[in-house]
N, CA and C atoms as an extended XYZ file, in Angstrom:
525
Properties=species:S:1:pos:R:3:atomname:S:1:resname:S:1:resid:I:1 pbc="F F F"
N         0.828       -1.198        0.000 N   UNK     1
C         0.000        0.000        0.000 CA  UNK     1
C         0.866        1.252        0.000 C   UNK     1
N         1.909        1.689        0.802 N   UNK     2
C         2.588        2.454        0.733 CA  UNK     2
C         3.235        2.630       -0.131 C   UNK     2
N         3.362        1.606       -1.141 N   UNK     3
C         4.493        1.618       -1.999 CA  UNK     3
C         3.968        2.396       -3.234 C   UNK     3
N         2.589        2.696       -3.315 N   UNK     4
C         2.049        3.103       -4.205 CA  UNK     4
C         2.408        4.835       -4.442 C   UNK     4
N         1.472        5.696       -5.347 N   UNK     5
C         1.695        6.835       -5.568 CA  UNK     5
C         0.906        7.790       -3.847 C   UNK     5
N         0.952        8.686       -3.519 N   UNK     6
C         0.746        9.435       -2.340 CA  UNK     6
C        -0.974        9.589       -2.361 C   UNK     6
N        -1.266        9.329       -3.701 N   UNK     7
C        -3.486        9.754       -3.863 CA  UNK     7
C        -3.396        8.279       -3.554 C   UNK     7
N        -2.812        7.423       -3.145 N   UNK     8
C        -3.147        5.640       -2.828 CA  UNK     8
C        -3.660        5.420       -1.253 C   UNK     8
N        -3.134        6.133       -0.388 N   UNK     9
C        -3.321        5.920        1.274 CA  UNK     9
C        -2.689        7.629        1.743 C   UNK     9
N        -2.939        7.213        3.357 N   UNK    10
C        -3.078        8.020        4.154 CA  UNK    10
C        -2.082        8.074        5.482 C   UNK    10
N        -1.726        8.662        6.060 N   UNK    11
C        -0.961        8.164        7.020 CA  UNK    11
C        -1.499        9.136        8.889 C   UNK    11
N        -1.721        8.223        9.351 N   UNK    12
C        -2.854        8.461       10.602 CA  UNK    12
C        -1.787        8.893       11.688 C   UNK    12
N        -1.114        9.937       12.518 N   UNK    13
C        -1.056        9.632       14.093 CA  UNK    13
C        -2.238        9.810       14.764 C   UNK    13
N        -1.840        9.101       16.065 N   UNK    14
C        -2.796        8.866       17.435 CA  UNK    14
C        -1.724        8.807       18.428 C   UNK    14
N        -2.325        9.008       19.534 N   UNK    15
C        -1.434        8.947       20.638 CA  UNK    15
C        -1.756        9.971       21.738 C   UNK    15
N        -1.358        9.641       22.418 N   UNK    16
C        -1.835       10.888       23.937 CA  UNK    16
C        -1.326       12.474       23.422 C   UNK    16
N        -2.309       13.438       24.261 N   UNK    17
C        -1.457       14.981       23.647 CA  UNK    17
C         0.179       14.949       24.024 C   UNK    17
N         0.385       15.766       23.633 N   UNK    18
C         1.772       15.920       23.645 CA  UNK    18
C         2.803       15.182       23.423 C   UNK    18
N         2.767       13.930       22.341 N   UNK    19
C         3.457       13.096       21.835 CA  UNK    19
C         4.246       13.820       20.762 C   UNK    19
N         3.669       14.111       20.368 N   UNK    20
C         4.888       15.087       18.642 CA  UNK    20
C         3.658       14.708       18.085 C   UNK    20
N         2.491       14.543       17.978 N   UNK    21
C         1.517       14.196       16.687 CA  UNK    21
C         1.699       15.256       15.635 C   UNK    21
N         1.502       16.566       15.722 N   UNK    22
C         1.570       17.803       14.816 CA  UNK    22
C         3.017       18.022       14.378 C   UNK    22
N         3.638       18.329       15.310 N   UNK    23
C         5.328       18.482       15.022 CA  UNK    23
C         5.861       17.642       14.234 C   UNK    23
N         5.523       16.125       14.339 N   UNK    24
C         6.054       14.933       13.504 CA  UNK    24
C         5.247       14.642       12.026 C   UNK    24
N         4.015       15.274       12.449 N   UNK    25
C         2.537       15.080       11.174 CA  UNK    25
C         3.456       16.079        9.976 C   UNK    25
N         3.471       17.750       10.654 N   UNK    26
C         3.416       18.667        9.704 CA  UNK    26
C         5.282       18.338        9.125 C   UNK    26
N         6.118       17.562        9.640 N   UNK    27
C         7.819       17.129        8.750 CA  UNK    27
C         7.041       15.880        8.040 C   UNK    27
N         6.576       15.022        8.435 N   UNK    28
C         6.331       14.024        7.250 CA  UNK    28
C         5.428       14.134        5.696 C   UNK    28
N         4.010       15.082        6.185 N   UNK    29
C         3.728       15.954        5.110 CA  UNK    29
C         4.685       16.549        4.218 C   UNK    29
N         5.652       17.219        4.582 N   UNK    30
C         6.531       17.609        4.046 CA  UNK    30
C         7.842       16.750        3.337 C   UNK    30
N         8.061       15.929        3.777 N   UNK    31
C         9.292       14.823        3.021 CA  UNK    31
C         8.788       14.090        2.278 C   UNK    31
N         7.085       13.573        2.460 N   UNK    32
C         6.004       12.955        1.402 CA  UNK    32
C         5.301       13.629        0.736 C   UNK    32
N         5.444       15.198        0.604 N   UNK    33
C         4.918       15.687       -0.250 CA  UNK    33
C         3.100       15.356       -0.271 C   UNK    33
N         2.454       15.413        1.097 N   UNK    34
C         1.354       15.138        1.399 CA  UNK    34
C         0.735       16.437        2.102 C   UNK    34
N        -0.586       16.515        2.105 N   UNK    35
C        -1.297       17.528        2.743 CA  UNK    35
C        -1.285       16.793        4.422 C   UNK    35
N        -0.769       18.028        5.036 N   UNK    36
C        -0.819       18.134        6.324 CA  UNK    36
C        -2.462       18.383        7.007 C   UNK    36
N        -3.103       17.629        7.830 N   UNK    37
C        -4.263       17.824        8.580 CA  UNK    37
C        -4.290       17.402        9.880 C   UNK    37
N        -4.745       18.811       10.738 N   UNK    38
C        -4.985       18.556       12.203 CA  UNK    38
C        -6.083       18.591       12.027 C   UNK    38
N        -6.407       16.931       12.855 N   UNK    39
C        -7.970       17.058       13.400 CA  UNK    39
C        -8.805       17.910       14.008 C   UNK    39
N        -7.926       18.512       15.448 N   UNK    40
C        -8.496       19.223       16.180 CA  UNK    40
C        -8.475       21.182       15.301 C   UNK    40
N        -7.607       21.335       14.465 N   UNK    41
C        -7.786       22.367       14.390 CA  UNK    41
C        -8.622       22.424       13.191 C   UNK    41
N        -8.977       21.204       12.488 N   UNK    42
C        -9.994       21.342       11.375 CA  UNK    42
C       -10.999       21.453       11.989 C   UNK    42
N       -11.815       20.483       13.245 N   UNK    43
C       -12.926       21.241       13.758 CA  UNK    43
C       -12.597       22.554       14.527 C   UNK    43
N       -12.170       23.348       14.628 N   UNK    44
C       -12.016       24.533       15.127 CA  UNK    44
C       -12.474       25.307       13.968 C   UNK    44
N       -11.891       25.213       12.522 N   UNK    45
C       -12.321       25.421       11.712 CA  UNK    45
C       -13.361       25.441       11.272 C   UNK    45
N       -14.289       24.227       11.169 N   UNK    46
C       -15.583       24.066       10.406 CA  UNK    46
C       -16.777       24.222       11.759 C   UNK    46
N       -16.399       23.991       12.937 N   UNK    47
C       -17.050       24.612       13.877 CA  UNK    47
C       -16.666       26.266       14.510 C   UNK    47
N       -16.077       26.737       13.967 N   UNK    48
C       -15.700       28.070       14.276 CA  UNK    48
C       -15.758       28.436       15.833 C   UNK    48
N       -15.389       27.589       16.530 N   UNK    49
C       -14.820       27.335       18.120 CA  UNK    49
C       -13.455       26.706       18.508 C   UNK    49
N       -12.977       27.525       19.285 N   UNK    50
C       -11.819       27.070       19.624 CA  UNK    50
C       -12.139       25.659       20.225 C   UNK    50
N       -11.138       24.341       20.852 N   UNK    51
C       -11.707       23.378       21.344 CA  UNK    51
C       -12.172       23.530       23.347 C   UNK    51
N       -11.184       24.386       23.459 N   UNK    52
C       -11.779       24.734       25.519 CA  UNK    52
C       -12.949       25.544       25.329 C   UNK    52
N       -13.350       26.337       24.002 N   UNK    53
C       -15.097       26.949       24.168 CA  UNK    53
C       -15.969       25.340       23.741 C   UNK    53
N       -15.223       24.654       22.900 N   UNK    54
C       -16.431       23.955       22.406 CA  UNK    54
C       -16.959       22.881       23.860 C   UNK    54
N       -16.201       22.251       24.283 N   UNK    55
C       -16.056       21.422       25.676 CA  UNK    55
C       -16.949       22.450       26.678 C   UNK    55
N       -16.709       23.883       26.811 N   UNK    56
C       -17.094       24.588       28.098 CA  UNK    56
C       -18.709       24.544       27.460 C   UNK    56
N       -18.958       25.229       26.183 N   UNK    57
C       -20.455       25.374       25.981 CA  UNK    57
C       -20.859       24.422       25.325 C   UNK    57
N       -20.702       23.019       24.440 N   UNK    58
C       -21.314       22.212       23.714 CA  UNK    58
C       -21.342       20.995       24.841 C   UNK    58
N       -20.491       20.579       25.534 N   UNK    59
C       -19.971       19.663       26.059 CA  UNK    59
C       -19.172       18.665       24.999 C   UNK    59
N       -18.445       17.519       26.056 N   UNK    60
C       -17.504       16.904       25.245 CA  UNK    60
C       -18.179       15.870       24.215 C   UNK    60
N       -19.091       15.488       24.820 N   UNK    61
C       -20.120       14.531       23.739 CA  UNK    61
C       -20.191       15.216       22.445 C   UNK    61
N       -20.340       16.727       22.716 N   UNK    62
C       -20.504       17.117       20.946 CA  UNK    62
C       -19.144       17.087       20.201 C   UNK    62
N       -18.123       17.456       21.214 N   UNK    63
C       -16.493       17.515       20.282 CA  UNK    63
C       -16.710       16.559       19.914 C   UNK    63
N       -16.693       14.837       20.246 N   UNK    64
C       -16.542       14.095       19.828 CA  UNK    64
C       -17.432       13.170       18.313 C   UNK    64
N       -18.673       13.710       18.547 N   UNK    65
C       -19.354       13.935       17.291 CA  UNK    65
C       -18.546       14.814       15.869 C   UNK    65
N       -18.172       16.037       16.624 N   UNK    66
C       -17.627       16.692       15.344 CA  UNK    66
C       -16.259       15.911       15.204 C   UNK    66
N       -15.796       15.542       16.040 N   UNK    67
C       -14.466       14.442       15.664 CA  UNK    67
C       -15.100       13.082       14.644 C   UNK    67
N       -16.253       12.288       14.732 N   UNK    68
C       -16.286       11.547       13.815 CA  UNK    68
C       -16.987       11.889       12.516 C   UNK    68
N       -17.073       13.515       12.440 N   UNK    69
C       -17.872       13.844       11.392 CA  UNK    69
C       -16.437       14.161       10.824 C   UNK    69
N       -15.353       14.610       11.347 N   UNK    70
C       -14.183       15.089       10.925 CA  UNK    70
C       -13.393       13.581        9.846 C   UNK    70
N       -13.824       12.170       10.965 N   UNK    71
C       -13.019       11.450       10.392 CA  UNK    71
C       -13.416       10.888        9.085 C   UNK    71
N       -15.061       11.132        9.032 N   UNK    72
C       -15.534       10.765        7.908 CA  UNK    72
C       -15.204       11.413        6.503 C   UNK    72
N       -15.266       12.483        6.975 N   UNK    73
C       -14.731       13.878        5.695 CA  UNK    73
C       -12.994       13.219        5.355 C   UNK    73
N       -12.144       13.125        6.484 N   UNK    74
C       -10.804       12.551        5.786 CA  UNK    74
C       -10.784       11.413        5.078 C   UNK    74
N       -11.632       10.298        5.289 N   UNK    75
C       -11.657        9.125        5.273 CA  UNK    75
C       -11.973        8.920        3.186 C   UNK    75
N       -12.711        9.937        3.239 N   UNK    76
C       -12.635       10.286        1.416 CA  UNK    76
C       -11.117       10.598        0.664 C   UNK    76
N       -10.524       11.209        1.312 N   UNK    77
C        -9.482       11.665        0.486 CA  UNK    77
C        -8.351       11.036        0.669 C   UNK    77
N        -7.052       11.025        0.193 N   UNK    78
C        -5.948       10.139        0.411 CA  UNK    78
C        -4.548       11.162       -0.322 C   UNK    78
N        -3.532       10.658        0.053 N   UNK    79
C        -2.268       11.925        0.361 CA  UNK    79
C        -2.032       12.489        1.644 C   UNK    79
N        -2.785       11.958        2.817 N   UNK    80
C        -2.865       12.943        3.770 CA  UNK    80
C        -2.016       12.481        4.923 C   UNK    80
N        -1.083       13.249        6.060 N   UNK    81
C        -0.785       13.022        6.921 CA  UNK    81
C        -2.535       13.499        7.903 C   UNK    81
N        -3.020       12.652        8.892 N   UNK    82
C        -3.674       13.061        9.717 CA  UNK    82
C        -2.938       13.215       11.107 C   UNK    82
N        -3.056       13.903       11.514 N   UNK    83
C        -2.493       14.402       13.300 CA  UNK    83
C        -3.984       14.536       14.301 C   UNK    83
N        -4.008       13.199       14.919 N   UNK    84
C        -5.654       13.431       15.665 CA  UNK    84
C        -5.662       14.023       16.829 C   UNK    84
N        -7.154       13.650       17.152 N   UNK    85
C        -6.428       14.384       18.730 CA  UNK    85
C        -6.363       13.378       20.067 C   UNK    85
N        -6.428       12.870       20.717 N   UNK    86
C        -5.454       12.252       21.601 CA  UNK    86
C        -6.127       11.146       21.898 C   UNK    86
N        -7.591       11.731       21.741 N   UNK    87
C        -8.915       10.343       21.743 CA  UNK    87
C        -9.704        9.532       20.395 C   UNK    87
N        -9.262       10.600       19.650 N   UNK    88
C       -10.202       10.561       18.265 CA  UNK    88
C       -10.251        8.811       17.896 C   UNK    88
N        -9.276        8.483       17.639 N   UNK    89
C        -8.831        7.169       17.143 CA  UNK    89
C        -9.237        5.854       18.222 C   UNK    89
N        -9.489        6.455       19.405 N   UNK    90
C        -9.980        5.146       20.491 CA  UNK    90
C       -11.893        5.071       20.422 C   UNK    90
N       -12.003        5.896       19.584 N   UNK    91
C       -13.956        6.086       18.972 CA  UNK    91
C       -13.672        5.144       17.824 C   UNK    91
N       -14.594        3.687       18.606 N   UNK    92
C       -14.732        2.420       17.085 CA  UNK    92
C       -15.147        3.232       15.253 C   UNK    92
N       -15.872        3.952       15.795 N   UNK    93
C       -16.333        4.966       14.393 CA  UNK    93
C       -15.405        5.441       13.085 C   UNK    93
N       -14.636        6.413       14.368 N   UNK    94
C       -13.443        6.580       13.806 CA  UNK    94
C       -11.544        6.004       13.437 C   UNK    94
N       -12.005        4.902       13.713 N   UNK    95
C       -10.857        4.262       13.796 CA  UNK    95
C       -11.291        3.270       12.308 C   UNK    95
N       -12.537        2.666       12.510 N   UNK    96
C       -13.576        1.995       11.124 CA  UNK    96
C       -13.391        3.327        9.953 C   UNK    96
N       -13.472        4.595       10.153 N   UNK    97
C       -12.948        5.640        8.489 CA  UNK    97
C       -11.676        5.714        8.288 C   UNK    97
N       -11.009        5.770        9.041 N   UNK    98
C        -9.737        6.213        8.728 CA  UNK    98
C        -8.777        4.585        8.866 C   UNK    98
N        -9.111        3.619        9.372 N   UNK    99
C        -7.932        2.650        9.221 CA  UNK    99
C        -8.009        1.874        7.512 C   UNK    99
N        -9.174        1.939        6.905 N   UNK   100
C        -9.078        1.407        5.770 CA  UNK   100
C        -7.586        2.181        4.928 C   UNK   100
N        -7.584        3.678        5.072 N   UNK   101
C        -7.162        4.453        4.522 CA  UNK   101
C        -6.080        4.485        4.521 C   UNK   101
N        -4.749        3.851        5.315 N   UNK   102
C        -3.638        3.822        5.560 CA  UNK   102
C        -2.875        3.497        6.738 C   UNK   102
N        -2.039        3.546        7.014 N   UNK   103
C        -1.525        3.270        8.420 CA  UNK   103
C        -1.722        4.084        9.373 C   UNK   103
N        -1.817        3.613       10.606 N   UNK   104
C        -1.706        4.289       11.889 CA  UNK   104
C        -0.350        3.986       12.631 C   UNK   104
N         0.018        5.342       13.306 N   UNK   105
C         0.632        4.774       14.558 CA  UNK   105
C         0.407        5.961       15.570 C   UNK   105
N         0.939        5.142       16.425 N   UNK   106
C         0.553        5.689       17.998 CA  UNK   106
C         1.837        6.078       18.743 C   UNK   106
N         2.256        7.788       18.566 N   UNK   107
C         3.311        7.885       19.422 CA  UNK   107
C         3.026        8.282       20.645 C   UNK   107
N         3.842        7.448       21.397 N   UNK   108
C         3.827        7.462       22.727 CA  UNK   108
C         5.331        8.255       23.348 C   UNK   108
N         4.765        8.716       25.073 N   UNK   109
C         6.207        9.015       25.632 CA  UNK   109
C         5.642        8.786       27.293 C   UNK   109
N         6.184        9.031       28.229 N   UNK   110
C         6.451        8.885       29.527 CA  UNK   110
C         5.306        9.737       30.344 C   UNK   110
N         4.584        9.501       31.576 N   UNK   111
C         4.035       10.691       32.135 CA  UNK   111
C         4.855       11.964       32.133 C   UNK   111
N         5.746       11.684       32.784 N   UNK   112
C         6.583       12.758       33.378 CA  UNK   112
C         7.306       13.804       31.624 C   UNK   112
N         7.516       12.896       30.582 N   UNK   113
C         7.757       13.885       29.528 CA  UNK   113
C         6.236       14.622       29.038 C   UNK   113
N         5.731       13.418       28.846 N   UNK   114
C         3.797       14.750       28.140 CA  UNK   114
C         4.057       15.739       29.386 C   UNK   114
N         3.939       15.264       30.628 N   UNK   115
C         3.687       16.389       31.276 CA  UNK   115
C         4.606       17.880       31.332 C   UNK   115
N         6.039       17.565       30.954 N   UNK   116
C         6.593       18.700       30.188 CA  UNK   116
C         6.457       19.154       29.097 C   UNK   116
N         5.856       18.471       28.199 N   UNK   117
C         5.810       18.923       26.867 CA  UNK   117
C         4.398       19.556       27.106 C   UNK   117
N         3.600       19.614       27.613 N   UNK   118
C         2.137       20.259       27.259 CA  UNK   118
C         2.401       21.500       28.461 C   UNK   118
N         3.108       21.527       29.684 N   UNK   119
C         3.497       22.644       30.400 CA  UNK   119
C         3.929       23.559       29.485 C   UNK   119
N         5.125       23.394       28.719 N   UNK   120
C         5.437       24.184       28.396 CA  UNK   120
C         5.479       24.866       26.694 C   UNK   120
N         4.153       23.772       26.089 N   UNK   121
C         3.731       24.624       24.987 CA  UNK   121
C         2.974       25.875       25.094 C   UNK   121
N         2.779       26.509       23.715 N   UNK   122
C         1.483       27.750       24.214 CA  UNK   122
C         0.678       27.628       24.556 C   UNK   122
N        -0.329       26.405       24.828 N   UNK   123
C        -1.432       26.139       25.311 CA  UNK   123
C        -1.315       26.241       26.610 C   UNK   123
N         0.065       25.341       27.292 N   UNK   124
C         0.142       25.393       28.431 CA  UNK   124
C        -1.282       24.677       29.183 C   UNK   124
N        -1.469       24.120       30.388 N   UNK   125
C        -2.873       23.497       30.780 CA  UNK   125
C        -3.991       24.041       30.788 C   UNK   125
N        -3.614       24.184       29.639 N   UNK   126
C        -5.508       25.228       28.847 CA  UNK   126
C        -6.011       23.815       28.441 C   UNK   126
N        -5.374       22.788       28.329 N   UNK   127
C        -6.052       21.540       27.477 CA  UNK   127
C        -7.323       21.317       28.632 C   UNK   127
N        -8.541       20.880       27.707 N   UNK   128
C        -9.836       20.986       28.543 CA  UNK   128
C        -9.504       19.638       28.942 C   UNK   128
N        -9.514       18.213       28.808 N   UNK   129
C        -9.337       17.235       29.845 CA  UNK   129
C        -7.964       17.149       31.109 C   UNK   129
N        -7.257       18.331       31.209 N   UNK   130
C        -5.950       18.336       32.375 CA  UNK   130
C        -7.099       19.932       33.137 C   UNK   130
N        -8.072       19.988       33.125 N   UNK   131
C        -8.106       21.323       34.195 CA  UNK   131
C        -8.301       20.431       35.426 C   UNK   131
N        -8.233       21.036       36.456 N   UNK   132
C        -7.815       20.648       37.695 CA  UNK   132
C        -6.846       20.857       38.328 C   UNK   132
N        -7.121       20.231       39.441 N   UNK   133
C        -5.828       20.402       40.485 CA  UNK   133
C        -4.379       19.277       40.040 C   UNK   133
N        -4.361       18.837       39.476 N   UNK   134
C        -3.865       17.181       39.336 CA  UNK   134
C        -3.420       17.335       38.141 C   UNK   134
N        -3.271       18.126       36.926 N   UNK   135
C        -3.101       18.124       35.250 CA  UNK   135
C        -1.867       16.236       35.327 C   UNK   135
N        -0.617       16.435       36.144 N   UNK   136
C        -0.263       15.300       35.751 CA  UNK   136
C        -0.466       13.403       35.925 C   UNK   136
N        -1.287       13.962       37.320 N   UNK   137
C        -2.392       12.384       38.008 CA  UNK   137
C        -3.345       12.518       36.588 C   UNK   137
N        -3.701       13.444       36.016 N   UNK   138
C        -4.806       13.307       35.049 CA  UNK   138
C        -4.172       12.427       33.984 C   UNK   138
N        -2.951       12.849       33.559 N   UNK   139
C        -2.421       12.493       32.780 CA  UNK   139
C        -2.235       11.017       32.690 C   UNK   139
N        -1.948       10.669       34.210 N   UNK   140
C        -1.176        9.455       34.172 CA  UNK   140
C        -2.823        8.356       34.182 C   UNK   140
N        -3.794        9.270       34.766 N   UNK   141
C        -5.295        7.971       34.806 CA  UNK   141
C        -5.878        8.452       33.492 C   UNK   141
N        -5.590        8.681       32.347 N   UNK   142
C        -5.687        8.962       31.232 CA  UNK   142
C        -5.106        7.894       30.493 C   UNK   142
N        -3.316        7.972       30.796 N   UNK   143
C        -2.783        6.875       29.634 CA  UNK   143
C        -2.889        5.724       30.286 C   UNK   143
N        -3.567        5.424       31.721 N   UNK   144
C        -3.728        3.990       32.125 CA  UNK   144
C        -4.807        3.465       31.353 C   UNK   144
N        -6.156        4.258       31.123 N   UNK   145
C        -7.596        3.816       30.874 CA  UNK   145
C        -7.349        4.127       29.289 C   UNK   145
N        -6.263        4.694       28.556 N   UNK   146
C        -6.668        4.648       27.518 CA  UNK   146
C        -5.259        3.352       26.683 C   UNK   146
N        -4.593        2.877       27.792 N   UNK   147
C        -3.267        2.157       27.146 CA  UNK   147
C        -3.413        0.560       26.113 C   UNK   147
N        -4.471        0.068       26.565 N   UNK   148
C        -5.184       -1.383       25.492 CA  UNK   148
C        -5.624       -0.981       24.113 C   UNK   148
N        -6.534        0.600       24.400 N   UNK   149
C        -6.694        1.017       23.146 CA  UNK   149
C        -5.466        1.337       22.411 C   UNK   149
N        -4.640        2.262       22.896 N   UNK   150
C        -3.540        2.817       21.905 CA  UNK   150
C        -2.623        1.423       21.610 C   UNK   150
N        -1.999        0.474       22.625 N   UNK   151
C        -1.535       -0.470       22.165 CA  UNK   151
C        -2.136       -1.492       20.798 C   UNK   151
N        -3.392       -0.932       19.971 N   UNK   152
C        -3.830       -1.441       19.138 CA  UNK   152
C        -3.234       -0.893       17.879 C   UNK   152
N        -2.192        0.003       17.986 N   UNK   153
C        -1.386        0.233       16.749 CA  UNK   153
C         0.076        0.176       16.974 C   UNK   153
N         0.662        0.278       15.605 N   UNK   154
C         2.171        0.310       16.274 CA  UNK   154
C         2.704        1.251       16.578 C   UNK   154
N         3.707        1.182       17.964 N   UNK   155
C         4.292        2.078       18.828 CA  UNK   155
C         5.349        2.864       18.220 C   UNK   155
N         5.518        4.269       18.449 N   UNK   156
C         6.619        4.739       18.453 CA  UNK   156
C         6.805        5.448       19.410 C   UNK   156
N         8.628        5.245       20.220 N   UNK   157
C         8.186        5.997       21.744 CA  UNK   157
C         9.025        7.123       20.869 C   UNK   157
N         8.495        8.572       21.380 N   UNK   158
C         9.183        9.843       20.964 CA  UNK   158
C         9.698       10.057       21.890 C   UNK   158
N        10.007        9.713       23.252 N   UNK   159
C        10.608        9.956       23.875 CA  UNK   159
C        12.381       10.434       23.519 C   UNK   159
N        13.044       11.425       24.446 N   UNK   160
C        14.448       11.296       24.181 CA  UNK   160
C        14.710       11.608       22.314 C   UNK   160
N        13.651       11.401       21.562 N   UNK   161
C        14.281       11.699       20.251 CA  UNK   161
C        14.049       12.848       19.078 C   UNK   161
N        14.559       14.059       18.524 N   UNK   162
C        14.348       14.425       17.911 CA  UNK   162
C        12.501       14.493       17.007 C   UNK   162
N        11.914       15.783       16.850 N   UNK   163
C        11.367       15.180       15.397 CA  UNK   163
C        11.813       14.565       14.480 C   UNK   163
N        12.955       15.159       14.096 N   UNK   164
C        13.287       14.531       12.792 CA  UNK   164
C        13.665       13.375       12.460 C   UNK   164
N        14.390       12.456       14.181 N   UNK   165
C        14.343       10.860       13.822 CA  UNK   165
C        13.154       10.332       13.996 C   UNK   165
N        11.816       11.101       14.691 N   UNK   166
C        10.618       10.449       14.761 CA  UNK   166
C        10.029       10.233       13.053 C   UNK   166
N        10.355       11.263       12.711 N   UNK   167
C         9.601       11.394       11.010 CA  UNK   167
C        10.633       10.320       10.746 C   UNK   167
N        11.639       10.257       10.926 N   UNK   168
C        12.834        9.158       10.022 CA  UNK   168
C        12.244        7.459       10.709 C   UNK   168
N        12.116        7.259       11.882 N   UNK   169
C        11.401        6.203       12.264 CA  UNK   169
C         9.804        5.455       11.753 C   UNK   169
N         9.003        6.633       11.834 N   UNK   170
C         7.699        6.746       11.127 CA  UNK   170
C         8.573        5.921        9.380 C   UNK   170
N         9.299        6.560        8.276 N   UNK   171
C         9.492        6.321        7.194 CA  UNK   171
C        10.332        5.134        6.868 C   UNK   171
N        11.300        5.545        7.947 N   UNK   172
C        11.307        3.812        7.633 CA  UNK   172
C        10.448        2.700        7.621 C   UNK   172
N         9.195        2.681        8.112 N   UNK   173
C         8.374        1.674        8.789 CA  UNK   173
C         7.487        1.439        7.257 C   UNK   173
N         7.677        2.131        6.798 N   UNK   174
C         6.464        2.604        5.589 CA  UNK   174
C         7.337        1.759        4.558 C   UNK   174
N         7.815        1.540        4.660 N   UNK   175
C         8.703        0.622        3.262 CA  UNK   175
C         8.566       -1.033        3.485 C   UNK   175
């Protein structure tokens, strides 16, 4: 499947926030000459809400609707890096549009690294499932209850490594 031309398949991350999904999505788009797509910021887009308004006034039941209306819309087209968002892919729905379409994988890293890496992006613990007192206990009863699901694709730990050997790891795999 991969071996084909780039309009043949798709190439999926998943994985908890703050893995490299975007950082690693938007270099492999680029070395494959593929359209780059964030899930979460395409519904931001076509719902014209940021995602902490959509959670505060829709509730999360509706993000997640517009997440499988999102996966259905990708699930047509092909060339695409997708970058989801941290749950999208553990919804049977969406995992049924988008796995026909190409590979998945699931980068993973450590409590203690997500929990630096999402401290100290611009979002910072604006992410609507870390509010609380606890952002990194959240974290850690997060990747416990969500770890059977993500172990349903193959792993890449980003830990300790560069984007650019993550995109080089990701491409090798593809051959």
């Amino acid at each position: 499947m991969t071996n084909g031309k780039k309009s043949d398949y798709n190439i999926t991350l998943t994985g908890f926030m703050g893995t490299g999904k975007t950082t690693v999505g938007r270099m492999l788009a680029e070395s494959l000459g593929f359209e780059f797509v964030d899930t979460d910021a395409l519904i931001e887009e076509t719902s014209g809400k940021g995602i902490p308004d959509i959670f505060a006034t829709m509730g999360e039941g509706a993000f997640r609707q517009l997440e499988q209306e999102a996966a259905q819309a990708l699930a047509q087209k092909r060339g695409q890096i997708i970058s989801t968002g941290g749950r999208m892919m553990l919804d049977p729905a969406n995992k049924a549009a988008l796995e026909p379409t190409g590979p998945i994988f699931c980068l993973v890293a450590s409590v203690d690294e997500i929990f630096r890496r999402v401290t100290a992006d611009a979002e910072g613990i604006e992410r609507p499932l870390l509010k609380g007192d606890d952002p990194k206990g959240k974290i850690e009863s997060l990747l416990t209850e969500r770890r059977d699901l993500y172990g349903q694709y193959p792993q890449i730990d980003t830990e300790g490594l560069t984007p650019d050997a993550i995109r080089d790891e990701i491409l090798s795999r593809l051959t």
